[in-house]
C-alpha positions in Angstrom: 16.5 48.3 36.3 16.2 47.0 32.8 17.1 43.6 31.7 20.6 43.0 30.6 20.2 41.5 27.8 23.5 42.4 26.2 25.4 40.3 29.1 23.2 37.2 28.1 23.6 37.7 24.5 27.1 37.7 25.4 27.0 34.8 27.6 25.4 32.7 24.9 27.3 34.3 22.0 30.7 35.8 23.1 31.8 36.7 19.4 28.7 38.7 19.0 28.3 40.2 22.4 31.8 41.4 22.8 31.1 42.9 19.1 28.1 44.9 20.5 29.4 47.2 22.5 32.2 48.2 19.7 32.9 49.4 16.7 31.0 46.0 14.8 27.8 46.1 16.6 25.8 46.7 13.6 27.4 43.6 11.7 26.7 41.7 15.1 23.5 43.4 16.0 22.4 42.0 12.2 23.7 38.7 13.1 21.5 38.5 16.4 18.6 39.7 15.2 18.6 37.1 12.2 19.8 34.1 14.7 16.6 35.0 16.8 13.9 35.3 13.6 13.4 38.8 13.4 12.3 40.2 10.1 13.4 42.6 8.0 10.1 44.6 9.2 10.2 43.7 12.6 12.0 46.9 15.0 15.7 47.2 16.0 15.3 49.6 18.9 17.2 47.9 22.5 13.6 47.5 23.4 12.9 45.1 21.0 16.3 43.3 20.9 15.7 42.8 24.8 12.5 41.4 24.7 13.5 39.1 21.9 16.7 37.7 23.4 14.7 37.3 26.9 11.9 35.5 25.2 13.8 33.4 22.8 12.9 29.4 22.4 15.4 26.4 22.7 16.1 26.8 18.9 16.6 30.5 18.7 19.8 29.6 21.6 20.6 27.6 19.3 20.9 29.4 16.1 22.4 32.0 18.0 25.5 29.4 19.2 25.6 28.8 15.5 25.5 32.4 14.2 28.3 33.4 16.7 30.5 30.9 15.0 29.7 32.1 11.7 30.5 35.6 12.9 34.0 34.4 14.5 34.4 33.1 11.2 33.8 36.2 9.5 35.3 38.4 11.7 38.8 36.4 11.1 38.2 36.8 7.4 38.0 40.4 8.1 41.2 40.7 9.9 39.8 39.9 13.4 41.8 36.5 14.0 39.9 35.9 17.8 37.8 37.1 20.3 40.5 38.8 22.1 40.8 41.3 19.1 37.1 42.3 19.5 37.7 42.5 23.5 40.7 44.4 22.8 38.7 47.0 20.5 35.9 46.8 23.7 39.1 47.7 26.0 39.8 50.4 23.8 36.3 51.9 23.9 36.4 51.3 27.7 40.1 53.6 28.0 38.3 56.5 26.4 35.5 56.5 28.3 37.8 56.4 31.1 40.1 59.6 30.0 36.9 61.3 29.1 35.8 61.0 33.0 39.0 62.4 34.1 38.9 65.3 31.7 35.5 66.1 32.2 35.2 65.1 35.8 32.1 63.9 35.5 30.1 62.8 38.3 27.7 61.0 36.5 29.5 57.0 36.2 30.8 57.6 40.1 26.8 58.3 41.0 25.7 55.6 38.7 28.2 53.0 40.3 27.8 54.2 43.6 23.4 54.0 43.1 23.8 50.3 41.1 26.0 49.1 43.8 23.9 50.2 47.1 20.6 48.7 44.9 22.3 45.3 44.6 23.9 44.7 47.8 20.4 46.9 49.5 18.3 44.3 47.3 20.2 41.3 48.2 20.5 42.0 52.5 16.4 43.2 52.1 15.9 39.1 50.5 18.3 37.4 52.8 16.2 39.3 55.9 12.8 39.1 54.5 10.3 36.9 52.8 9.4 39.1 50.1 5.8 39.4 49.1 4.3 36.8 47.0 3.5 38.7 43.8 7.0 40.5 43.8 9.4 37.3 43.8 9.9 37.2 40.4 10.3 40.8 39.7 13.1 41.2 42.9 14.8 37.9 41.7 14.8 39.3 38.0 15.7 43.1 39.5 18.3 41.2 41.7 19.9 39.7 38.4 19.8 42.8 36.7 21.7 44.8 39.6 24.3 42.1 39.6 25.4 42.2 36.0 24.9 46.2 36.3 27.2 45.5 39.4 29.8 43.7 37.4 30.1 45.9 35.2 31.1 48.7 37.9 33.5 47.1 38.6 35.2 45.9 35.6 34.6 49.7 34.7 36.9 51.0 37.7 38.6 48.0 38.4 39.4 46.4 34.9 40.1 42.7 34.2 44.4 43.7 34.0 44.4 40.5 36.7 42.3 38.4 34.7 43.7 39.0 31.4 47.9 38.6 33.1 46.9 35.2 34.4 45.3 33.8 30.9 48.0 35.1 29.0 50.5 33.6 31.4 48.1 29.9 31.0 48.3 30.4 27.2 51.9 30.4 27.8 52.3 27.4 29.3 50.4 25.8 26.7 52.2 26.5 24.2 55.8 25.8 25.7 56.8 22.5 24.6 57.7 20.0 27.6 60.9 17.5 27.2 
């Protein structure tokens, strides 16, 4: 399993890694790949975005917090006044994936989620059983990690974040009610 570099990105840079996966990914996918020093000669391909967001130094982090708030601000000069307008654009993309499952009756996401979820929880009862081998600790660990974000996103594919997104909205709510 490959590296999910997208989820770190996202970790790191929420503005930018929510804008990925959309509609703006090529405004944010030129906004990463400057934060992290990439030339203009240097290649775009995942490939190359993964290896550079998994190798990038203390500074690049950094430039990357910074070019994720010069992206929020951008994005709200473009109409986009938060992140949850970029998440709700992600949502979006996520709803039609989700009809086109249901029209097509695919099997394909219910194989991949049933594969990625048997991998992680196989992966993780194999390490809590066994001392793995020496020269294969990193890679399971790093394999583990992958499985896990793959994993997560299973389930926020079939399960959603409806719970998630009732109970912020209800805490934005209360902030914003005056008290006596």
């Amino acid at each position: 399993m490959a590296f999910d570099w997208k989820a770190l990105v996202k970790s790191i840079a929420p503005t930018i890694g929510t804008a990925l996966g959309g509609p703006l990914g090529g405004m944010a996918g030129v906004a990463l790949t400057k934060a992290l020093g990439m030339g203009d000669d240097a290649p775009k391909d995942e490939t190359a975005l993964a290896a550079a967001v998994q190798g990038a130094n203390p500074d690049q982090l950094l430039a990357l917090k910074k070019a994720d708030q010069d992206f929020a601000v951008q994005m709200q000069k473009l109409g986009f006044e938060n992140i949850e307008a970029l998440e709700a654009i992600a949502a979006g993309d996520r709803a039609n994936a989700r009809d086109r499952e249901i029209k097509t009756q695919d099997w394909t996401p219910k194989a991949l989620g049933i594969a990625i979820t048997l991998g992680f929880f196989g992966l993780l009862g194999f390490l809590m059983k066994r001392e793995p081998p020496s020269g294969s600790r990193d890679i399971l660990n790093i394999m583990l990690g992958s499985l896990g974000s793959a994993w997560i996103g299973v389930v926020s594919y079939y399960f959603g974040s409806s719970a998630g997104s009732a109970r912020k909205t209800e805490m934005m709510a209360k902030q914003q009610t005056p008290t006596s």
